[in-house]
N, C-alpha and C positions, 0 to 999 in steps of 0.2 A: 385134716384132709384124709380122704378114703386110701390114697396111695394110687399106683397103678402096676395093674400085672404086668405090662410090656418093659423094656427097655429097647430102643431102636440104636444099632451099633453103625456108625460110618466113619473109615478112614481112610488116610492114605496108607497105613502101617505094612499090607501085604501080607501074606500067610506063612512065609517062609520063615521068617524067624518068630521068637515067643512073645511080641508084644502085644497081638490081639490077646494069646490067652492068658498073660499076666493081666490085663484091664478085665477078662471075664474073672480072674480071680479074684479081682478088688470086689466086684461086682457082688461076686457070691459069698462074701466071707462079710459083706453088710446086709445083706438082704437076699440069704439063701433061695428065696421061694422065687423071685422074680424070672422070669424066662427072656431070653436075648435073643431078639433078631436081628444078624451082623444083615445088613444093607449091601453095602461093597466094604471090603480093604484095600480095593486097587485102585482108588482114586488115583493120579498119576502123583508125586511125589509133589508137597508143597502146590499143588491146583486147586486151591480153595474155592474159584469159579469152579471148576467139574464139582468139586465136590458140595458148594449149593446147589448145583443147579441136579444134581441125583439125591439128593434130600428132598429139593422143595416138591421133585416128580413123584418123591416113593412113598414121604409122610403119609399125606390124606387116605390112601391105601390102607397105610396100616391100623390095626385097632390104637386106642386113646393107647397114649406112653411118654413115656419120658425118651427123648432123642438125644443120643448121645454121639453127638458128631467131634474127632479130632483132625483138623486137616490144618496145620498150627505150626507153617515156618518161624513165629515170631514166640515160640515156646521158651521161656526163661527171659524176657525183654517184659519191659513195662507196660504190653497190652495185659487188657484184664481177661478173668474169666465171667462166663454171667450165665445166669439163670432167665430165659425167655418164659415167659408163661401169655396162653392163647387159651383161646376156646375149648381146642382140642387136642390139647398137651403141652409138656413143658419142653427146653430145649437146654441145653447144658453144653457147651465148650467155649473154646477161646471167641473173644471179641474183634475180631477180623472179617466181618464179613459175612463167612458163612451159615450161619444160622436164620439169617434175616430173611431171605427167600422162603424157605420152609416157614418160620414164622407167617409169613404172610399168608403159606398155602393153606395153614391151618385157621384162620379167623382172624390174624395179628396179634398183634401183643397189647396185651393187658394191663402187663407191668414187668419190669425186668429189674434183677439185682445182681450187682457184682457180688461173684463168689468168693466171698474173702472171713469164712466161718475154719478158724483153725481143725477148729473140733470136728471137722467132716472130712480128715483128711483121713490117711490110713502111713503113720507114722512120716519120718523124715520126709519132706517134697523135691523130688528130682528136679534139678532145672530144666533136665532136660523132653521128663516124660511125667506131663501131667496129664496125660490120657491116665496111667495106673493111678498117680497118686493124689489126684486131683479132683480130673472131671468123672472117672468111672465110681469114686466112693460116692460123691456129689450125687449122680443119675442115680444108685443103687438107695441113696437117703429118702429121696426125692420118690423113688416109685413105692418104696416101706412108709410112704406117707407124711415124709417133714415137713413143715412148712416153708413153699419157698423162699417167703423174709426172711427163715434165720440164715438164708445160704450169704447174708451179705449186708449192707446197705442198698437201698432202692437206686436205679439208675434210671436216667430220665432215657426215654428210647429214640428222643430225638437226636440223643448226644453216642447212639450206639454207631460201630463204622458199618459202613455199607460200601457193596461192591458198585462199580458204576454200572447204569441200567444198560445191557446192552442193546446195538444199534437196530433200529427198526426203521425204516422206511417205507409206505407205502402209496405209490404215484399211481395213474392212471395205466392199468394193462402192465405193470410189472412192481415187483419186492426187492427190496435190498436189503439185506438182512446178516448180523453177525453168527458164526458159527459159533454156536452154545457148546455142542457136545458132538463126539466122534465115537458109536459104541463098537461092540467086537467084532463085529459084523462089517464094520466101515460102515454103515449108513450112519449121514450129514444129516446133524440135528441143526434147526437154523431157531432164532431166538423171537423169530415170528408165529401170531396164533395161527392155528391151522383156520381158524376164520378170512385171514387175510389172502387165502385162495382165490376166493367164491369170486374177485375179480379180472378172474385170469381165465381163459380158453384152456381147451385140451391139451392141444400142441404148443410146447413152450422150448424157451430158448434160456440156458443157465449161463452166466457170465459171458454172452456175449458169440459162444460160440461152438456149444455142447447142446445136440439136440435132447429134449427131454421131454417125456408124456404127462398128465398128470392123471392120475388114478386113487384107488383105495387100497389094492393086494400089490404083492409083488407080480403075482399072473398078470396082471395088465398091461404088461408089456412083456417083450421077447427075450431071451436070455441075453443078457449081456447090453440091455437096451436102459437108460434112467430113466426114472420114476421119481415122481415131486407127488408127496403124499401128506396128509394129515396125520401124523402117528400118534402112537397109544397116547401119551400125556396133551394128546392137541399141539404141536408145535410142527411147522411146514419142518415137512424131513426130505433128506434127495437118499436115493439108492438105485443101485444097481442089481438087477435080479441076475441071482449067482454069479455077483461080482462086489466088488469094493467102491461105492460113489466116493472115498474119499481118497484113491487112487487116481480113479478117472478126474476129479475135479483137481488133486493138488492144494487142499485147501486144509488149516489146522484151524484148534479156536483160537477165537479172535477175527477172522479175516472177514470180509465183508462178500456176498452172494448174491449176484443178482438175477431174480426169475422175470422172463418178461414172456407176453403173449407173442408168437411170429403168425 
């Protein structure tokens, strides 16, 4: 295989201590030439939802690569690690979920193998950090062009875990829909397509008892006023212009949103 120039970095690791730059240092000490694009670090600590659901948005963005996601409460337990391979890149970390969104965003999976090649480690394996000595050697093999059979044995990707689908609803004149993602901003990502609009009116009503307009810009309403929009990745978003909709609403991920026409 050709290899690839990218490597895509996401976790929940955070910037303040040295664990992103020891996994850039696995990285570069297998395959100097590769260049790294960190994604986020600040997934919220162990949120493997947050952290598919900013993989699956940011993949197709970026040029072909190798994705290298750790968001890995179950690091040193008997989940595996695995190698996704899609149309339009590979994907590299724990077997929990998070990779399968993004997989999907990219074409699906092809064929996937558990990474279990000793030889593509970078000495002794932490139990507790195989972001360094695990999955970053693995991505940095994989973008120098190895093949991804040798990262393992084949795994059937029927039998890989997946997160549950979150909840969508869509009835006559209103959306019920689970909160996917909450970004820095406070604007409420909800886990509906921003398609699921087009059967709603202007003037709308959020859970029952929060007046809300629906628009495309934050100007489309008055400062301090909510706005139910289709945002950048296509998902119904709610915001508050020069304000926090996830203030105003009280709502975390997980909880259920309901938009309806008044």
């Amino acid at each position: 295989m050709g290899g690839y120039g990218w490597i895509s970095f996401t976790t929940d690791y955070g910037t303040f201590d040295g664990f992103v730059a020891a996994c850039h240092g696995s990285i570069a000490r297998v395959s100097p030439g590769t260049r790294v694009i960190d994604v986020t670090h600040h997934v919220p600590p162990a949120d493997v939802s947050r952290g598919a659901a900013v993989l699956a948005q940011t993949a197709p963005h970026l040029p072909p690569s190798v994705h290298l996601a750790v968001v890995d409460p179950g690091v040193g337990t008997a989940r595996r690690g695995v190698v996704l391979v899609t149309p339009n890149g590979l994907l590299v970390g724990p077997d929990n979920g998070l990779l399968i969104w993004a997989a999907e965003a990219l074409g699906g999976i092809t064929a996937a193998y558990e990474l279990d090649n000793k030889d593509w480690t970078l000495g002794d394996v932490s139990r507790t950090f195989h972001g360094r000595d695990l999955f970053a050697p693995a991505a940095a093999r994989l973008a120098a062009g190895a093949d991804p059979a040798e990262a393992g044995p084949a795994v059937d990707p029927s039998g890989l875990t997946r997160l549950p689908d979150p909840v969508v609803t869509v009835g006559d004149g209103w959306i019920e829909a689970e909160v996917l993602t909450v970004d820095r901003f406070g604007n409420v990502q909800l886990a509906a397509e921003g398609s699921a609009l087009s059967g709603l009116g202007t003037e709308l009503m959020v859970n029952g008892g929060v007046r809300a307009r629906r628009g495309t810009t934050f100007a489309d309403v008055n400062v301090g006023e909510l706005l139910v929009f289709a945002d950048s990745a296509d998902r119904v978003a709610i915001a508050v212009n020069n304000g926090r909709a996830v203030v105003l609403l009280s709502v975390v991920p997980g909880d259920i949103v309901r938009i309806a026409a008044r």
